[in-house]
C-alpha positions in Angstrom: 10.1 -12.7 28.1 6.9 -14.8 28.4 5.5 -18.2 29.0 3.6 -19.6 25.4 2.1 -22.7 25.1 5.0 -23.9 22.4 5.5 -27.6 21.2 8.7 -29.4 23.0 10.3 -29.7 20.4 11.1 -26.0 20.0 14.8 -25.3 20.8 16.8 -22.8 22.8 18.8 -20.3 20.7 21.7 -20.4 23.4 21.7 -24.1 24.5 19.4 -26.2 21.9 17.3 -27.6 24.8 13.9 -27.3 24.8 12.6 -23.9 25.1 8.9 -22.5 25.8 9.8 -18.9 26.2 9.8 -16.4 23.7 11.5 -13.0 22.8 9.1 -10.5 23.1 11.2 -8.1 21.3 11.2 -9.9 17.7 8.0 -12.6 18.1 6.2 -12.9 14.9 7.9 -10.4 13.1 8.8 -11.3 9.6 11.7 -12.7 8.6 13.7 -12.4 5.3 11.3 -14.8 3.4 8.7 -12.5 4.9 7.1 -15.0 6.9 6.8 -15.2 11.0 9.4 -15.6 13.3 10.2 -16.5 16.6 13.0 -16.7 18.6 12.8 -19.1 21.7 14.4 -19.1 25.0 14.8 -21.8 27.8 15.5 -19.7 30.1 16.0 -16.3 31.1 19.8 -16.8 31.9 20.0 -18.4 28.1 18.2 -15.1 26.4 20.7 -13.0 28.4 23.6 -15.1 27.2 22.3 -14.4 23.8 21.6 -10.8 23.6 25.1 -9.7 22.6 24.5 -12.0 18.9 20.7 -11.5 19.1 20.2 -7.9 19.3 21.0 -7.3 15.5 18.9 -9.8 14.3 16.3 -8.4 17.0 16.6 -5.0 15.8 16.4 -5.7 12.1 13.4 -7.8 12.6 11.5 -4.7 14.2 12.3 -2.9 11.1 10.9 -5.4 8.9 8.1 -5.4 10.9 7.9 -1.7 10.8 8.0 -1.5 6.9 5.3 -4.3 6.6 3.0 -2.8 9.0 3.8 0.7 7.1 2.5 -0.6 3.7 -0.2 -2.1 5.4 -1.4 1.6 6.6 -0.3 3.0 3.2 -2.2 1.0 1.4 -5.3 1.3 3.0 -5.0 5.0 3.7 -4.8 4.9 -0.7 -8.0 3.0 -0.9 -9.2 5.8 1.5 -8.5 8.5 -1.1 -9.1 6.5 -4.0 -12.7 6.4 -2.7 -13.5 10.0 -2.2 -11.7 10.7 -5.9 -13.7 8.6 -7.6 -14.6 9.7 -10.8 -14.9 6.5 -13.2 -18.4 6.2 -14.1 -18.5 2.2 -14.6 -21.3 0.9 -16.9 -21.1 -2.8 -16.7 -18.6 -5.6 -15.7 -17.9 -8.9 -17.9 -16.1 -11.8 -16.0 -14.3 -14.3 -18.2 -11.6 -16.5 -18.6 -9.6 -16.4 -21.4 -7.1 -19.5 -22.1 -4.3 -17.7 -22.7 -4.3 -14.7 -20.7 -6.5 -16.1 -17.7 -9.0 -14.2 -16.1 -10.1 -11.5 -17.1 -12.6 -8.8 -16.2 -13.9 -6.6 -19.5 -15.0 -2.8 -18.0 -17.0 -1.4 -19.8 -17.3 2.3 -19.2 -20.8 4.4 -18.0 -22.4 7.9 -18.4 -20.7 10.1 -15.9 -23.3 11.0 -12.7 -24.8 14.5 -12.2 -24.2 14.5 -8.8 -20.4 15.8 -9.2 -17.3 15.4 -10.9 -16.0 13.0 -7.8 -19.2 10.4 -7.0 -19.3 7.6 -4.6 -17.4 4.8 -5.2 -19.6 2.0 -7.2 -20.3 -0.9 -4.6 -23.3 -2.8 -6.5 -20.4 -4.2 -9.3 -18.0 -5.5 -6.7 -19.5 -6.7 -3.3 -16.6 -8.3 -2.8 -14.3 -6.6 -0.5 -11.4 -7.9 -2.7 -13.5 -7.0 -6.0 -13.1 -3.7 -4.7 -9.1 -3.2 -4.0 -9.0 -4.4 -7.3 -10.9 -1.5 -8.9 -10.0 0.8 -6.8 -5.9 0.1 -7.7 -6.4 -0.6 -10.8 -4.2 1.7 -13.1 -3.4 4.3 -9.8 0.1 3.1 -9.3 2.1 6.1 -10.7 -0.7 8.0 -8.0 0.1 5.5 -5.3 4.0 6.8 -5.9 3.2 9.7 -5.3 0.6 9.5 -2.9 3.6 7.7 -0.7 5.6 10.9 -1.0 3.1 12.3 1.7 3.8 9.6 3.6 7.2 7.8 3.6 8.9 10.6 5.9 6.0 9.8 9.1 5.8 6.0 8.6 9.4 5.5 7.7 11.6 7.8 9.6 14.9 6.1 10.8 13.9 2.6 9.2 14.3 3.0 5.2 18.3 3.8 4.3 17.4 4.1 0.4 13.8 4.1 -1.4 14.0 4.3 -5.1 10.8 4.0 -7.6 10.8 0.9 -9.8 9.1 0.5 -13.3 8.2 -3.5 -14.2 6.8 -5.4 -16.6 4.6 -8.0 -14.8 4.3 -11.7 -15.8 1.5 -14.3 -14.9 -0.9 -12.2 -13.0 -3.9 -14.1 -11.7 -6.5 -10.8 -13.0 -6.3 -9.0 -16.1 -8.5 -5.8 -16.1 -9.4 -4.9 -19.5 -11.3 -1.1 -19.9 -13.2 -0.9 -22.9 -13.1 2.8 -24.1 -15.3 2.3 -27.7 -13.7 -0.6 -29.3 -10.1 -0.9 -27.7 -9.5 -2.8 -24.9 -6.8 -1.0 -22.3 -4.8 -3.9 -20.4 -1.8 -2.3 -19.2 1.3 -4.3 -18.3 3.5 -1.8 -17.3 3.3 -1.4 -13.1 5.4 0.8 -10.6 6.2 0.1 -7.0 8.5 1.3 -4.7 11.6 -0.5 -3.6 13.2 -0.2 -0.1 16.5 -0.9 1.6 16.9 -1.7 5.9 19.6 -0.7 7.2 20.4 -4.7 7.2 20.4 -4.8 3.5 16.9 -6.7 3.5 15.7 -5.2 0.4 11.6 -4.9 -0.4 9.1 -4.4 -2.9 6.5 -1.9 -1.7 3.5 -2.3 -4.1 0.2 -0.7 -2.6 -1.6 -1.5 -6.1 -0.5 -5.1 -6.7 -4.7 -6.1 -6.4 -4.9 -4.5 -9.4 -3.8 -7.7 -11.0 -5.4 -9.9 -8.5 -2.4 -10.3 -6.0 -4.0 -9.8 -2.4 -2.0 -10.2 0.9 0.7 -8.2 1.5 1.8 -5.1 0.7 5.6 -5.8 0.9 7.4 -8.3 -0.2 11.5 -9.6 -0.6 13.1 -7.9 -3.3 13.8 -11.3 -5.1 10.4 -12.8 -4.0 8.6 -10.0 -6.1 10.9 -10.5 -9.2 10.5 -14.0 -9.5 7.5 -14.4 -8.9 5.7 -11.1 -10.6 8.5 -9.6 -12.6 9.0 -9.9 -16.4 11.5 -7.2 -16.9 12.6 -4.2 -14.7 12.8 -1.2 -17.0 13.5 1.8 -15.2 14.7 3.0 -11.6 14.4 6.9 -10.9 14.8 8.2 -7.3 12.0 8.7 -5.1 9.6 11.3 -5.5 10.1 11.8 -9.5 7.1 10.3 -10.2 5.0 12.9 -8.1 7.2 15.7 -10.0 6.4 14.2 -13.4 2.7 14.0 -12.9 3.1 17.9 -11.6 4.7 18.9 -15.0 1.9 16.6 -17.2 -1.1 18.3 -15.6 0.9 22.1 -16.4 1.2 21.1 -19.5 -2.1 19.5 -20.4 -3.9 21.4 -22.9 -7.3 20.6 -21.6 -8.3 22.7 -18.8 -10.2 20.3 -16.7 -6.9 18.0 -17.3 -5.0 20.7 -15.4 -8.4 21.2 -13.0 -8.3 17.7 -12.4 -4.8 17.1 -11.5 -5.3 20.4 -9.3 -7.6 19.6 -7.0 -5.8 16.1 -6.8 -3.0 18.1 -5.1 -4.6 20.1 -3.0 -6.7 17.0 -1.7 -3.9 15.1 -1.1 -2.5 18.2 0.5 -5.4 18.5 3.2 -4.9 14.6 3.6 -1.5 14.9 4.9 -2.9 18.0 6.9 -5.3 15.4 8.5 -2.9 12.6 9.5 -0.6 15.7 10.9 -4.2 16.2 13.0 -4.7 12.6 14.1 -1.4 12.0 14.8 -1.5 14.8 17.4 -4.8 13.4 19.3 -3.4 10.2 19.6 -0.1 9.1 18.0 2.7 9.4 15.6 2.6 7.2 12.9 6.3 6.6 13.1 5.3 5.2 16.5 2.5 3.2 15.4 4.5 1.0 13.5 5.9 -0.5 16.8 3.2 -1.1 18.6 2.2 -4.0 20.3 0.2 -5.7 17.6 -3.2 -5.3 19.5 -2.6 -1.6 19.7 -1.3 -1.5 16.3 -5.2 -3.0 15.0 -6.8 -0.7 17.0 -5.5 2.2 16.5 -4.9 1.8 12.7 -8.9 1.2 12.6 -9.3 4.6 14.5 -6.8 6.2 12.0 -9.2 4.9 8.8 -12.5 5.9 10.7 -10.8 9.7 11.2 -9.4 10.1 8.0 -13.0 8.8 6.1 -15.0 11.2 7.9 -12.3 14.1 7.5 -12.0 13.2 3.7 -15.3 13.3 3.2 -15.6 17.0 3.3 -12.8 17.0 0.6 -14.9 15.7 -2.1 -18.0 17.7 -1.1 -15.9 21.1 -1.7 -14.6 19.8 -5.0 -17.3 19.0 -6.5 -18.9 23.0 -5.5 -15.5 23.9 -7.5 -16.7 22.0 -10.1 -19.8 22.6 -10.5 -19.2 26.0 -10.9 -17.4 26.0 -13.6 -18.8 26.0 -17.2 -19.1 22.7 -19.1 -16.1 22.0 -21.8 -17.0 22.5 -25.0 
């Protein structure tokens, strides 16, 4: 409990008088609408009163918080690998607006660098910050599934009760991202996110690649929130984990090699990712854990997390492209 420079007309929980005090346990955590929430006290002898009916609500809210602050990490640990797998060589970028389908970015695709099969991620078309969550989750959400497999069981343990993986159609996204490869213009419509039960029942879309189609902001959202607003039709639910198996048994049964190679050395990096969080979480904290931190610690500690993994990662793309280069051209 804690003194906060509150309006009056904030009320007591227990008493409906006017409260300035605040439970610490559950303040600005997100509420079922997603947005934050307080709980305020007048007193300490009022919060007490209130615990027995509170602590639920106070627990569940944690959760939610948890899971928000966990998609937060997710997705920014993606953009992290996204980065050092970079291997679209991007000639040039058209930015319209078309009247029925909105905006629209045409990509139009470059010669592929001789510096290595993975290359640093292309800055100089997208100085945007924003510009570049786009690109960098655009068409990676079947490798953002999978890419959670890795990390679901240290962000999430003992807060998810179900995750399944979701396929949707989406509807009325502010972005359309359309890759010319020759003459045919690829603007997919098909998207796959992850959807999560509390052990309240509060059920969430988990979409790390939503900026794909220009949706920024957070990385979860209600279940019912994300259907009305970005949902056209829900098409498939498989349990999760089956999209990481089905991109396994694609790549072994690719019949061009460096389809196989590719996919490869996509594993194994994500492989020696996982082995790097396992590394920072034992210098400074599990990630379980970081997801209830006080929020200050929560910031500072997720920047450190970002700043290990990008020098660790960076290694990673070093080494592949040395596998890569040794290898003889396709034919």
């Amino acid at each position: 409990m804690e003194d906060a420079a509150v309006p009056q007309s904030r009320k007591c929980f227990e008493c409906c008088k006017s409260a300035e005090l605040v439970c610490n346990g559950c303040k600005g955590t997100p509420n079922r609408s997603g947005f934050p929430s307080a709980i305020y006290y007048c007193s300490a002898t009022c919060q007490k009163k209130d615990w027995y009916s509170h602590r639920p609500s106070c627990r569940a809210s944690r959760d939610r918080q948890a899971l928000y602050r966990a998609g937060q990490v997710a997705q920014s640990l993606h953009y992290t690998f996204r980065r050092i797998t970079w291997s679209w060589a991007i000639a040039s970028v058209e930015r319209e607006k078309d009247e029925v389908l909105g905006k629209i970015w045409k990509i139009f695709d470059g010669k592929h660098p001789e510096t290595g099969y993975f290359f640093q991620f292309p800055t100089d078309p997208f100085p945007d910050v924003k510009d570049q969550e786009t690109i960098l989750s655009y068409g990676s959400c079947r490798e953002a599934l999978a890419f959670m497999e890795t990390l679901v069981p240290d962000l999430l343990l003992n807060t998810c009760s179900e995750i399944q993986e979701v396929s949707v159609r989406i509807k009325n996204p502010p972005l359309r991202i359309a890759r010319w490869e020759g003459l045919v213009p690829l603007i997919p419509d098909v998207h796959e996110v992850l959807q999560v039960i509390l052990p309240i029942h509060d059920k969430c879309a988990v979409d790390l690649t939503a900026a794909q189609y220009g949706w920024h902001g957070s990385v979860v959202m209600p279940w019912d929130m994300f259907i009305e607003q970005r949902v056209k039709e829900v098409y498939g639910i498989r349990d999760f984990g089956d999209t990481s198996r089905l991109l396994r048994a694609e790549a072994e049964a690719a019949e061009n090699a460096y389809v196989r190679l590719h996919r490869m050395w996509l594993e194994y990096m994500m492989k020696s990712f996982s082995a790097y969080l396992i590394e920072w979480e034992r210098e400074n904290i599990y990630l379980r854990d970081l997801m209830r931190c006080p929020d200050e610690e929560f910031k500072t500690r997720h920047a450190s997390l970002l700043e290990f993994m990008e020098e660790r990662t960076s290694r990673l793309n070093v080494e592949a492209n040395e596998f890569f280069e040794s290898l003889e051209p396709p034919s």
